[in-house]
PyMOL Python script that loads the backbone (N, CA, C, O; Angstrom):
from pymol import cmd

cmd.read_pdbstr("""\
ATOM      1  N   UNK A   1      -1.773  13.760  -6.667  1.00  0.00           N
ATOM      2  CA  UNK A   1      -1.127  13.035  -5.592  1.00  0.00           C
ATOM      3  C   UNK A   1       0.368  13.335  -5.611  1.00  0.00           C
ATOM      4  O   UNK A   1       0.863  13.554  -6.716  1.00  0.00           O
ATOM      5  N   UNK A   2       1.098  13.372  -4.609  1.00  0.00           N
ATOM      6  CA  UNK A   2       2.291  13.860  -4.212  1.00  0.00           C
ATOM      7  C   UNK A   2       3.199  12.156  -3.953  1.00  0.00           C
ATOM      8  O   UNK A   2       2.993  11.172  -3.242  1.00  0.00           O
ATOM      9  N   UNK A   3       3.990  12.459  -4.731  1.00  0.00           N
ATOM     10  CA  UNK A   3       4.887  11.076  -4.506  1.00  0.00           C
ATOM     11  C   UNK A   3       5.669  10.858  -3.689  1.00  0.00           C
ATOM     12  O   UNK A   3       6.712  11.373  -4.092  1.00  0.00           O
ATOM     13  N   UNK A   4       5.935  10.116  -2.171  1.00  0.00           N
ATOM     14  CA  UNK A   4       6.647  10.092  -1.335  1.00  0.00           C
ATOM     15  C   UNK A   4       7.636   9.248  -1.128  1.00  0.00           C
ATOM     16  O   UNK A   4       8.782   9.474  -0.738  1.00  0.00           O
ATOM     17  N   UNK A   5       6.732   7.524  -1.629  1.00  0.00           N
ATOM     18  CA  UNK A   5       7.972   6.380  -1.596  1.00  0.00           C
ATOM     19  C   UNK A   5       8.590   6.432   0.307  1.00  0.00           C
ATOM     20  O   UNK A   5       9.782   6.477   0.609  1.00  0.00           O
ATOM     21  N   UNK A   6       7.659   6.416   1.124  1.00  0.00           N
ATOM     22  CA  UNK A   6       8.066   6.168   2.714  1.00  0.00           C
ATOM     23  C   UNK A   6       7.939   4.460   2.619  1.00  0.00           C
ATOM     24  O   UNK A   6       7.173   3.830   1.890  1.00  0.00           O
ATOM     25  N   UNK A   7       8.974   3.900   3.627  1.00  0.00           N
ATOM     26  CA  UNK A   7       8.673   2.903   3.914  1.00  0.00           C
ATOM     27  C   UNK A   7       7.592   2.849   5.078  1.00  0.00           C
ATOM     28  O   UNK A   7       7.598   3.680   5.986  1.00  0.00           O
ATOM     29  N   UNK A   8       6.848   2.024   5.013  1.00  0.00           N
ATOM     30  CA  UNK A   8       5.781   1.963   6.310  1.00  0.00           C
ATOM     31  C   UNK A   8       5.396   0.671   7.083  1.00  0.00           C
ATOM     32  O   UNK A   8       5.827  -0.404   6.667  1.00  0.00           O
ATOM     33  N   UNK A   9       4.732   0.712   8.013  1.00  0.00           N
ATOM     34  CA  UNK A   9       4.728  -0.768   8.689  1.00  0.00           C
ATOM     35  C   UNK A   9       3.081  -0.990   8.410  1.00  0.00           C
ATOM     36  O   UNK A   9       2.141  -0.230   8.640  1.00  0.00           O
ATOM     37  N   UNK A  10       3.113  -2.292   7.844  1.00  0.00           N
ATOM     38  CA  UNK A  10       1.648  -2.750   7.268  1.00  0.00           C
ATOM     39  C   UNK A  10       1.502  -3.890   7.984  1.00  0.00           C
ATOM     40  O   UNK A  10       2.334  -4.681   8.428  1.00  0.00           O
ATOM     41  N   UNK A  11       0.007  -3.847   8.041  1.00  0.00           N
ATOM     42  CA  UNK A  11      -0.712  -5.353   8.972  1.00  0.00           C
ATOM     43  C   UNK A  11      -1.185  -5.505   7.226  1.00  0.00           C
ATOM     44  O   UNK A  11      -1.503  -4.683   6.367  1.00  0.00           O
ATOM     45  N   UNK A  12      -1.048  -6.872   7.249  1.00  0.00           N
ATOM     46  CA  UNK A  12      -1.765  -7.278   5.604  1.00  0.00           C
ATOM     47  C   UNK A  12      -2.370  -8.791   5.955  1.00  0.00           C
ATOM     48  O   UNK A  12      -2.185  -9.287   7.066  1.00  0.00           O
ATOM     49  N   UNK A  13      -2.975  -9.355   5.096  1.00  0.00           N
ATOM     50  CA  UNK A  13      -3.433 -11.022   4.754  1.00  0.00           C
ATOM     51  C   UNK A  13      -3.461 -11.512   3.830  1.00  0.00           C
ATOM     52  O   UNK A  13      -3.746 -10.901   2.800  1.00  0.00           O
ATOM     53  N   UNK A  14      -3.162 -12.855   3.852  1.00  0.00           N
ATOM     54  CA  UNK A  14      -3.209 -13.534   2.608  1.00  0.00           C
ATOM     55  C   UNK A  14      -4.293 -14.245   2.397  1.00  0.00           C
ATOM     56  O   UNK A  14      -5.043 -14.593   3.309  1.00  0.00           O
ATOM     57  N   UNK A  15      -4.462 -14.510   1.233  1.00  0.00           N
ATOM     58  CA  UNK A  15      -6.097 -15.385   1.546  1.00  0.00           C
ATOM     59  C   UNK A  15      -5.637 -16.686   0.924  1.00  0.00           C
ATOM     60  O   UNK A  15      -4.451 -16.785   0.610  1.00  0.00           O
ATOM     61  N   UNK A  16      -6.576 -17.821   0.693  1.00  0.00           N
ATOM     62  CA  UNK A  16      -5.947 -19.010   0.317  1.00  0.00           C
ATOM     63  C   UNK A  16      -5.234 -19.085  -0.859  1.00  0.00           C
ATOM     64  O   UNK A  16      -4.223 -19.787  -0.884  1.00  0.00           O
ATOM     65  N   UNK A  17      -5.674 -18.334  -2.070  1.00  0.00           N
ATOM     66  CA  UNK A  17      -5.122 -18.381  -3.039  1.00  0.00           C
ATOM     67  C   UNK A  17      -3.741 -17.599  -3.192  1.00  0.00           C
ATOM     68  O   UNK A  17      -3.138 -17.538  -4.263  1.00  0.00           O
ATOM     69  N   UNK A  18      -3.298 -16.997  -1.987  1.00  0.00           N
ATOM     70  CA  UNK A  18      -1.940 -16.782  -2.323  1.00  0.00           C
ATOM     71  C   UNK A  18      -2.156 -15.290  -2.353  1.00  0.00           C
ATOM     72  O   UNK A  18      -1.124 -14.619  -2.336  1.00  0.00           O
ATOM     73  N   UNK A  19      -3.539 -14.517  -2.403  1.00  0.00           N
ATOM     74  CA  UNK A  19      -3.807 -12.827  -2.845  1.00  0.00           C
ATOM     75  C   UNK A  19      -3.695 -12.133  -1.464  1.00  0.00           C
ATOM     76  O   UNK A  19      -4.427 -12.193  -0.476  1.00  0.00           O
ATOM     77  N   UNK A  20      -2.427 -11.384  -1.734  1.00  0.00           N
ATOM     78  CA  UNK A  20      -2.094 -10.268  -0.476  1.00  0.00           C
ATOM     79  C   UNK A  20      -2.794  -9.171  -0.048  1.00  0.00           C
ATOM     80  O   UNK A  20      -2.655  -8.381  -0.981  1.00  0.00           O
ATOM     81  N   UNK A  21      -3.375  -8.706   0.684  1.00  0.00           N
ATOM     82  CA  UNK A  21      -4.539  -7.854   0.980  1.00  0.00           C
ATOM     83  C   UNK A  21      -3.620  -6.874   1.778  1.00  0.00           C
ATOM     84  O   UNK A  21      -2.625  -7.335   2.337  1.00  0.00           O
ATOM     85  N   UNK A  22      -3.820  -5.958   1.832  1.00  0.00           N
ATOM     86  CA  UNK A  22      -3.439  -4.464   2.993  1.00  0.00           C
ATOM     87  C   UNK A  22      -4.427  -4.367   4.055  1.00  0.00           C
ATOM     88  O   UNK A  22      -5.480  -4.840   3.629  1.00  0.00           O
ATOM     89  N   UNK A  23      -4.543  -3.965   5.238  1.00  0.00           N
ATOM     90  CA  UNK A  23      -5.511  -3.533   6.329  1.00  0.00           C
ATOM     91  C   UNK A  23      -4.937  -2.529   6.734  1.00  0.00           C
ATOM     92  O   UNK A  23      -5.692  -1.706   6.217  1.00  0.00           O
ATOM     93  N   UNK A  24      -4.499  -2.177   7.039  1.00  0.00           N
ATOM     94  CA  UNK A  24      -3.842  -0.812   8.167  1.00  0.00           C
ATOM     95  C   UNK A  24      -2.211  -0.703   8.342  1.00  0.00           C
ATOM     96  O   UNK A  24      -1.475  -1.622   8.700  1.00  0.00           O
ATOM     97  N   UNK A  25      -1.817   0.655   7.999  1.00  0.00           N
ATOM     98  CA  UNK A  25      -0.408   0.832   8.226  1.00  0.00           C
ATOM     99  C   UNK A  25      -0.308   2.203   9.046  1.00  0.00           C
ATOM    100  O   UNK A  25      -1.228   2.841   9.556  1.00  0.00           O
ATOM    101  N   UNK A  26       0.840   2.433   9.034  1.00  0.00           N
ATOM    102  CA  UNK A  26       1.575   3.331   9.663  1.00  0.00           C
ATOM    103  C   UNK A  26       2.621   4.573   9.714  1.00  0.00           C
ATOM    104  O   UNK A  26       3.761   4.334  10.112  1.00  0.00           O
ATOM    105  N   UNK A  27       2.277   5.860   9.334  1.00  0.00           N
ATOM    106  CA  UNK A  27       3.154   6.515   8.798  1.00  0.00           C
ATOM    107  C   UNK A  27       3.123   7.716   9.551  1.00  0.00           C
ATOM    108  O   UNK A  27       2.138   8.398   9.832  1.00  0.00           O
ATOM    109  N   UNK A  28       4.812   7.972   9.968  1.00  0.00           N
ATOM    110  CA  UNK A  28       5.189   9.388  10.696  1.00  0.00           C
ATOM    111  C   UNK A  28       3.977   9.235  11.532  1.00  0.00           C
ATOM    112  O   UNK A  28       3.043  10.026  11.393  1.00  0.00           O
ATOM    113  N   UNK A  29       3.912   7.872  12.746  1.00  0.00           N
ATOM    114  CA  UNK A  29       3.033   7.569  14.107  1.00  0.00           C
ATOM    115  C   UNK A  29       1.721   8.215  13.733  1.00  0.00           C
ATOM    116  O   UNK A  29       1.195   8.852  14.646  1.00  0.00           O
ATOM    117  N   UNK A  30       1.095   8.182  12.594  1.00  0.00           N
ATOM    118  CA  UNK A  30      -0.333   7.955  12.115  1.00  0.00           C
ATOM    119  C   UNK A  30      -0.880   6.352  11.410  1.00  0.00           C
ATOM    120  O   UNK A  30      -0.609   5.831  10.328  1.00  0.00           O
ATOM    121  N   UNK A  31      -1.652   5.941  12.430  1.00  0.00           N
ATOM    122  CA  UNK A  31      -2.395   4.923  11.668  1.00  0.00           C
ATOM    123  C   UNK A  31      -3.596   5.054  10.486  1.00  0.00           C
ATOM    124  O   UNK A  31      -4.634   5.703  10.614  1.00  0.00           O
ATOM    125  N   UNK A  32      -3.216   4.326   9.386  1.00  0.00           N
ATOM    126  CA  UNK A  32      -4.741   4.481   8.655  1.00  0.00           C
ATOM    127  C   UNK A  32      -5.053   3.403   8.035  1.00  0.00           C
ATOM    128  O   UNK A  32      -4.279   2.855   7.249  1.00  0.00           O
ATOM    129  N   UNK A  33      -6.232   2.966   8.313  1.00  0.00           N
ATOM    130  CA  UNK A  33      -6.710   2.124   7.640  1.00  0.00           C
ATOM    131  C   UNK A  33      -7.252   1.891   5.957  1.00  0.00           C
ATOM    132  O   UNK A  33      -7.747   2.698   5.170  1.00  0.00           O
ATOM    133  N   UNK A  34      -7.054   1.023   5.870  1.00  0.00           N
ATOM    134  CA  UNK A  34      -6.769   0.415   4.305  1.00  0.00           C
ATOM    135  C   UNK A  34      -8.630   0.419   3.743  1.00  0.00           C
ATOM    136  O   UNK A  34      -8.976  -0.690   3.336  1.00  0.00           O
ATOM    137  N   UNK A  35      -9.634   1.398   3.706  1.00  0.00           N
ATOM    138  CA  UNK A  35     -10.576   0.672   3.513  1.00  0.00           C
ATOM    139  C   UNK A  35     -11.434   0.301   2.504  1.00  0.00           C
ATOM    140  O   UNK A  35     -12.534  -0.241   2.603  1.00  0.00           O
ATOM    141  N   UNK A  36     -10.643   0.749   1.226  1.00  0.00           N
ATOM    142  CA  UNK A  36     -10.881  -0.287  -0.063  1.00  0.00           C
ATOM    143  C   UNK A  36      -9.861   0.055  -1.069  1.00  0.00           C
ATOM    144  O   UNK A  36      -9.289   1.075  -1.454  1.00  0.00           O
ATOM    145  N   UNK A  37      -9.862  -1.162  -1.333  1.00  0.00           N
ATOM    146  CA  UNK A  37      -8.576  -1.929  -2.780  1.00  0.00           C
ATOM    147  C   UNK A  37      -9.364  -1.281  -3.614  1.00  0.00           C
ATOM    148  O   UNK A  37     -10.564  -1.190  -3.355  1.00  0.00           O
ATOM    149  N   UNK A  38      -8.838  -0.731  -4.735  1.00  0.00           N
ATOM    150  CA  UNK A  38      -9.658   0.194  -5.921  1.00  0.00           C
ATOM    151  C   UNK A  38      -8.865  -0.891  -7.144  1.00  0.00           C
ATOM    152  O   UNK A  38      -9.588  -1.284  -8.060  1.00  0.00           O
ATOM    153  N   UNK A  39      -7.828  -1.209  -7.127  1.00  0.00           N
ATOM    154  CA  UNK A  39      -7.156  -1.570  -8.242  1.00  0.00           C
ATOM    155  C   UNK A  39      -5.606  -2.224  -7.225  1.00  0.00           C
ATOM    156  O   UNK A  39      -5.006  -1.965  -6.182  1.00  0.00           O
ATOM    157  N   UNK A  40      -5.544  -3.339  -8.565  1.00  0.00           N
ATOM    158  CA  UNK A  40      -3.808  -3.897  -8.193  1.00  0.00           C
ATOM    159  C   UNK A  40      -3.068  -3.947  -9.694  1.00  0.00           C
ATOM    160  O   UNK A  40      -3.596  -4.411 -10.704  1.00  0.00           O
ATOM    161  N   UNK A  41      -1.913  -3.446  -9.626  1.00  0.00           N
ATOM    162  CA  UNK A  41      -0.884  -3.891 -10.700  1.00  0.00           C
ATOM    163  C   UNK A  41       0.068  -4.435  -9.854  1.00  0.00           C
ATOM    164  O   UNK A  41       0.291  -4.363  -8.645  1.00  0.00           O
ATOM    165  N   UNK A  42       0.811  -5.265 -11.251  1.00  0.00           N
ATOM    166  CA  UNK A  42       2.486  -4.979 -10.917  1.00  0.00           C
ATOM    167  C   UNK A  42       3.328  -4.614 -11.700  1.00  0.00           C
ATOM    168  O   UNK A  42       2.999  -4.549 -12.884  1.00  0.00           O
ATOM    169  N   UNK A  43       4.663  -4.263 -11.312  1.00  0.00           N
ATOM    170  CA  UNK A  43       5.482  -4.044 -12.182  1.00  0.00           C
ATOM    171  C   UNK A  43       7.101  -4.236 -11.813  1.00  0.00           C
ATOM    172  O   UNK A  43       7.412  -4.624 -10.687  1.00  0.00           O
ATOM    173  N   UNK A  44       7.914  -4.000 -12.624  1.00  0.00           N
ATOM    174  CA  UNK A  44       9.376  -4.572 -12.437  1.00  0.00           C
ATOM    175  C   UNK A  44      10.257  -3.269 -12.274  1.00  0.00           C
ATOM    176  O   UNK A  44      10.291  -2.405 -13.150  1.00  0.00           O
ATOM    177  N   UNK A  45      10.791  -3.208 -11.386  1.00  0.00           N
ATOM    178  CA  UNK A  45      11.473  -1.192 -10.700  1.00  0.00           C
ATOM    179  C   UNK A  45      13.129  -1.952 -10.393  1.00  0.00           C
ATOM    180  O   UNK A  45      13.518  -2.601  -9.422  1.00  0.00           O
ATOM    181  N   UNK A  46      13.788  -1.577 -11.562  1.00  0.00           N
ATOM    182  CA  UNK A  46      15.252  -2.242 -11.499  1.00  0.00           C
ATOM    183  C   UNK A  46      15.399  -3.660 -10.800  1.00  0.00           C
ATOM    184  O   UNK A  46      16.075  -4.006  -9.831  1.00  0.00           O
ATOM    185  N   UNK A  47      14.387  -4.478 -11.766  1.00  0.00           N
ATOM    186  CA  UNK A  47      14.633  -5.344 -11.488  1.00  0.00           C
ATOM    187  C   UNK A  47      13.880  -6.596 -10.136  1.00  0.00           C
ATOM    188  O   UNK A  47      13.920  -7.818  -9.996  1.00  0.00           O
ATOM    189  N   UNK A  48      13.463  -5.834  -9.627  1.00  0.00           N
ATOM    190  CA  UNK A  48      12.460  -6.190  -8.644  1.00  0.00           C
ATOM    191  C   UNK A  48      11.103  -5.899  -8.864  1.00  0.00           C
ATOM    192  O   UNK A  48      10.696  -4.742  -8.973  1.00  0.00           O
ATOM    193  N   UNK A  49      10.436  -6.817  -8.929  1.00  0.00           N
ATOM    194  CA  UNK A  49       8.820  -7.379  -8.447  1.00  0.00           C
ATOM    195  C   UNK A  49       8.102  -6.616  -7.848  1.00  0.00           C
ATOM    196  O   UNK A  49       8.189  -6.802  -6.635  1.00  0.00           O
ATOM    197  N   UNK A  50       7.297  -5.688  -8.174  1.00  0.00           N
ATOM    198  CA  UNK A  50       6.432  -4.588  -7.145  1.00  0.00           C
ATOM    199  C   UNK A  50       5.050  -5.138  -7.428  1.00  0.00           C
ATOM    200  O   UNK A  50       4.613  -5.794  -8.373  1.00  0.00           O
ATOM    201  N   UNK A  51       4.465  -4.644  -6.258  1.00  0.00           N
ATOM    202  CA  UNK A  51       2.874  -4.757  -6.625  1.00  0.00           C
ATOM    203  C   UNK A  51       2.049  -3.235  -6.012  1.00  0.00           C
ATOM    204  O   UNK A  51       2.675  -2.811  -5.040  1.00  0.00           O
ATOM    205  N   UNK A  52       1.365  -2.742  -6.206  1.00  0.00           N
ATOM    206  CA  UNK A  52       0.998  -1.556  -6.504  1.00  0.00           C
ATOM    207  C   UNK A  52      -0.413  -1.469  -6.282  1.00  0.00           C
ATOM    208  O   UNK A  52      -1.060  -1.882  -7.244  1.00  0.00           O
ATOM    209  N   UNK A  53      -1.037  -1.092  -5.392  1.00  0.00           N
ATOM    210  CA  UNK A  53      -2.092  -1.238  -4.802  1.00  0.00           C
ATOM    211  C   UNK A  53      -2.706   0.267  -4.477  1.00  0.00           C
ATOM    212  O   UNK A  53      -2.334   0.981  -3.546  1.00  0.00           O
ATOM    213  N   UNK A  54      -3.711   0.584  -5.433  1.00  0.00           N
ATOM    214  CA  UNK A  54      -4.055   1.951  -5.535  1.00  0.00           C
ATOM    215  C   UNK A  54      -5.832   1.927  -4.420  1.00  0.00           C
ATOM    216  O   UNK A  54      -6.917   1.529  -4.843  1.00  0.00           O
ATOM    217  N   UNK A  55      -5.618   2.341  -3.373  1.00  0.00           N
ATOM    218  CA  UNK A  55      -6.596   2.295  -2.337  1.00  0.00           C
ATOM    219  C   UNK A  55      -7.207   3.742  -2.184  1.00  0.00           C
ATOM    220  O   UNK A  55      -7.022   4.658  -2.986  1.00  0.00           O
ATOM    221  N   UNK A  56      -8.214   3.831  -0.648  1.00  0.00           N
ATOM    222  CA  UNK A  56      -8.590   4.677  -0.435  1.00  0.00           C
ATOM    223  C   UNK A  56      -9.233   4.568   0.626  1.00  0.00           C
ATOM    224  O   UNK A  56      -9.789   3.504   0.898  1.00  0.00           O
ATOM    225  N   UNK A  57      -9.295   5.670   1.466  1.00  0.00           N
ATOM    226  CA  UNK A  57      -9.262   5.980   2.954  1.00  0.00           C
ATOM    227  C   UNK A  57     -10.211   7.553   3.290  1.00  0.00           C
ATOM    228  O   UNK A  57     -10.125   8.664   2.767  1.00  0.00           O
ATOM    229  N   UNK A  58     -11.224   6.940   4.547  1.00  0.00           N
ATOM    230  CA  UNK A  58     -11.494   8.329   4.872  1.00  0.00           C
ATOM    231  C   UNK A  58      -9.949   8.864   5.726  1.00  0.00           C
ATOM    232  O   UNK A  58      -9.400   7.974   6.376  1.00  0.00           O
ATOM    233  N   UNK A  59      -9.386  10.026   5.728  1.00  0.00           N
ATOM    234  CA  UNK A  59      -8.461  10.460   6.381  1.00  0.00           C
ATOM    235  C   UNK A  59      -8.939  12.296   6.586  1.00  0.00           C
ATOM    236  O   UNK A  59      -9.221  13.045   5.650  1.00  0.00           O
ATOM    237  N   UNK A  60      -8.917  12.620   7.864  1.00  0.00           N
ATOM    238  CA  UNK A  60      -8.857  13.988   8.271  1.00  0.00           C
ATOM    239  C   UNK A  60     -10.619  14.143   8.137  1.00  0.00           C
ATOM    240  O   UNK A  60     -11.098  15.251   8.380  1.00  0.00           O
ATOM    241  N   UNK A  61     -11.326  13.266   7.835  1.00  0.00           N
ATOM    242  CA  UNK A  61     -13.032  13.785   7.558  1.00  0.00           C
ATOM    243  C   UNK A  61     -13.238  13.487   5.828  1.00  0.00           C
ATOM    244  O   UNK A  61     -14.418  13.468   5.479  1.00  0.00           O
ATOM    245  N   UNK A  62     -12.376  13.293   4.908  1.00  0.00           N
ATOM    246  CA  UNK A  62     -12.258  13.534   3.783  1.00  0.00           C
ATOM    247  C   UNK A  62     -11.337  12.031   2.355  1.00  0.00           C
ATOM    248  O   UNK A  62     -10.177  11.648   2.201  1.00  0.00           O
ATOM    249  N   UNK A  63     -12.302  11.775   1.856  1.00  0.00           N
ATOM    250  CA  UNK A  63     -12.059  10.343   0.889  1.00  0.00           C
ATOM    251  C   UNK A  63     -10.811  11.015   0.426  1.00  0.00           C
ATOM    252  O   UNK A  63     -10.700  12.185   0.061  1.00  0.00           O
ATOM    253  N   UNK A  64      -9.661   9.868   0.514  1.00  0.00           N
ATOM    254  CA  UNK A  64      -8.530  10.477   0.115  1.00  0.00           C
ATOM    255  C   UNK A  64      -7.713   9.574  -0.821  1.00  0.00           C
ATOM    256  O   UNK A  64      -7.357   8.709  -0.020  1.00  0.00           O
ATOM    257  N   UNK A  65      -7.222   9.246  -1.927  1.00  0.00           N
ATOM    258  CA  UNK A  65      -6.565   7.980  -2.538  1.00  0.00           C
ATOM    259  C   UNK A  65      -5.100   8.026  -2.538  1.00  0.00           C
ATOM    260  O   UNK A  65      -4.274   8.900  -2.278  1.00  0.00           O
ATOM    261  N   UNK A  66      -5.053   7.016  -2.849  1.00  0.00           N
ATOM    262  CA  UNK A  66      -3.151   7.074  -2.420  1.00  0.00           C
ATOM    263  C   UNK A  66      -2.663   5.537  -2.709  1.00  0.00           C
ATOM    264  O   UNK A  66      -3.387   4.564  -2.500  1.00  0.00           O
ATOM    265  N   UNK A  67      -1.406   5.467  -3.191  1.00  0.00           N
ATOM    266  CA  UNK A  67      -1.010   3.902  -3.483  1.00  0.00           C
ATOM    267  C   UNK A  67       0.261   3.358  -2.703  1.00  0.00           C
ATOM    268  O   UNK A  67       1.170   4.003  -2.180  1.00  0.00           O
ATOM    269  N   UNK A  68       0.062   1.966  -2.775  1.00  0.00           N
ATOM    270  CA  UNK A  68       1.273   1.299  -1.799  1.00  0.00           C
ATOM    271  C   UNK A  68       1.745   0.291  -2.971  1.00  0.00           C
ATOM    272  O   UNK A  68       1.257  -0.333  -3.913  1.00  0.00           O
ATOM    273  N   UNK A  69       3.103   0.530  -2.286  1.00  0.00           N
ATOM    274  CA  UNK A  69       3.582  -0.605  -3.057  1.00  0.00           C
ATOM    275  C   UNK A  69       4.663  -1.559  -2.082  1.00  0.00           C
ATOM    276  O   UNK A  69       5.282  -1.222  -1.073  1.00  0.00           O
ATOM    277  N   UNK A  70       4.633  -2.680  -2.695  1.00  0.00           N
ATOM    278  CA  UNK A  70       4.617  -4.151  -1.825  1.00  0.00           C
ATOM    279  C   UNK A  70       6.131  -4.446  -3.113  1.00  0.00           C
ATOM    280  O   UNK A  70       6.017  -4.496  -4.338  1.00  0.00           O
ATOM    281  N   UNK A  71       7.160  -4.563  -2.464  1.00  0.00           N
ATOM    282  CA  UNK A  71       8.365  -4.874  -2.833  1.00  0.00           C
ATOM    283  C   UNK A  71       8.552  -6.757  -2.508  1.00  0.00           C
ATOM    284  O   UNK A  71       8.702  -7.171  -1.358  1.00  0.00           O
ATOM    285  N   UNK A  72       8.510  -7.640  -3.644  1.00  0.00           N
ATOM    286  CA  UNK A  72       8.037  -8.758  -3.145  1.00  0.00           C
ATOM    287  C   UNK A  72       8.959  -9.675  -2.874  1.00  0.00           C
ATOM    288  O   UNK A  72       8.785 -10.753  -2.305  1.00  0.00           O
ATOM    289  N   UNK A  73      10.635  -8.909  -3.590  1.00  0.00           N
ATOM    290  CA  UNK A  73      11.687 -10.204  -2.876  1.00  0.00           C
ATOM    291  C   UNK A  73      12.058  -9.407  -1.523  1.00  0.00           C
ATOM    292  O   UNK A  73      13.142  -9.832  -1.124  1.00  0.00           O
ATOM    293  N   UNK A  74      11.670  -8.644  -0.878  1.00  0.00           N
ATOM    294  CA  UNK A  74      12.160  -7.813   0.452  1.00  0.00           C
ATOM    295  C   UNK A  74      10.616  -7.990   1.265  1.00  0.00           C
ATOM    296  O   UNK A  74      10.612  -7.607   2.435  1.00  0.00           O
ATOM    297  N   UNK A  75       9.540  -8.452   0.805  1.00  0.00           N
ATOM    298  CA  UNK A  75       8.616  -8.559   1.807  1.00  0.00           C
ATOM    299  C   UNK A  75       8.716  -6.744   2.277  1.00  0.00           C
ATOM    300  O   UNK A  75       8.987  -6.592   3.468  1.00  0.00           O
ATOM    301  N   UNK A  76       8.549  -5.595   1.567  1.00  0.00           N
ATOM    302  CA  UNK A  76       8.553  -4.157   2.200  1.00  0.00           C
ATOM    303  C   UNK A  76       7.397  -3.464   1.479  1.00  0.00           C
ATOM    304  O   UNK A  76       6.988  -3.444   0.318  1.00  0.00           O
ATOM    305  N   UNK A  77       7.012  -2.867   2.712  1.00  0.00           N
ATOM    306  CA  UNK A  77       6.124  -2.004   1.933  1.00  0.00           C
ATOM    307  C   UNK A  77       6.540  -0.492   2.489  1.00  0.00           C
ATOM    308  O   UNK A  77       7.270  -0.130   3.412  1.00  0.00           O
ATOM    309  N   UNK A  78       5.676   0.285   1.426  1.00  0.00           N
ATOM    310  CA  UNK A  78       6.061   1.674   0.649  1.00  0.00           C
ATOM    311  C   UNK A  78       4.809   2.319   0.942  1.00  0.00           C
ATOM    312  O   UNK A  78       3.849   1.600   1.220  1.00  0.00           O
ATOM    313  N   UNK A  79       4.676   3.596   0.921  1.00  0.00           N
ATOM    314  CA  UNK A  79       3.757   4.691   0.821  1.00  0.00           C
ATOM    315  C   UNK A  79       3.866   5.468  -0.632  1.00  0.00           C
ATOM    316  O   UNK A  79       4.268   6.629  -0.560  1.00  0.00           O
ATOM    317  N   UNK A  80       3.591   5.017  -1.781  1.00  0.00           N
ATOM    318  CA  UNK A  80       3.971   5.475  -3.023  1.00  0.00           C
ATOM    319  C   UNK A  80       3.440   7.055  -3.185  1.00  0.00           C
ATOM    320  O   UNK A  80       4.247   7.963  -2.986  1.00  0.00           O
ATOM    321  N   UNK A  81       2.296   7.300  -3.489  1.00  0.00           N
ATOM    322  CA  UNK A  81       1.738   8.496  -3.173  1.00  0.00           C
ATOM    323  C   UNK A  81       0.521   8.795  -2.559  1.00  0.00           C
ATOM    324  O   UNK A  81      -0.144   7.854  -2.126  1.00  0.00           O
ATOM    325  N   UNK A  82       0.348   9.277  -2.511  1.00  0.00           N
ATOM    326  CA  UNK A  82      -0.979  10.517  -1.546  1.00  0.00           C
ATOM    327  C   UNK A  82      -1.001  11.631  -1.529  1.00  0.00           C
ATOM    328  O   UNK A  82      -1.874  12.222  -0.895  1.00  0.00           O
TER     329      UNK A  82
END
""", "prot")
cmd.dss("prot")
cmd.show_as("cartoon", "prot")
cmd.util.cbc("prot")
cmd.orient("prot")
């Protein structure tokens, strides 16, 4: 996987307990959908709160994995790699 770190625009949900989910984002005017959570971490990146969400997507015809990360005092999300 190729590390990019894009910011991107995410539709996400929360569920009652407070657990942030991904659905579909947006990158360089391609949509793709989020269509399974494989794994979540977090971790602390100078100081700030990340969460790290290693997914996977049919994209182009072809299962493709790739991770986001959720910057949690900025509410931002990231295109980490793919």
């Amino acid at each position: 996987m190729k590390i990019l770190m894009k910011p991107i625009e995410m539709i996400a949900w929360f569920n009652c307990d407070g657990l942030l989910r991904p659905i579909r984002f947006r990158v360089d005017g391609e949509v793709i959908r989020v269509e399974q959570v494989c794994h979540i971490t977090e971790e602390k990146l100078a100081g700030n709160k990340m969460k790290i969400y290693r997914c996977q997507s049919e994209i182009e015809g072809q299962l493709r994995p790739f991770e986001l990360k959720y910057e949690v005092q900025t509410s931002r999300w990231f295109l980490f790699k793919m």
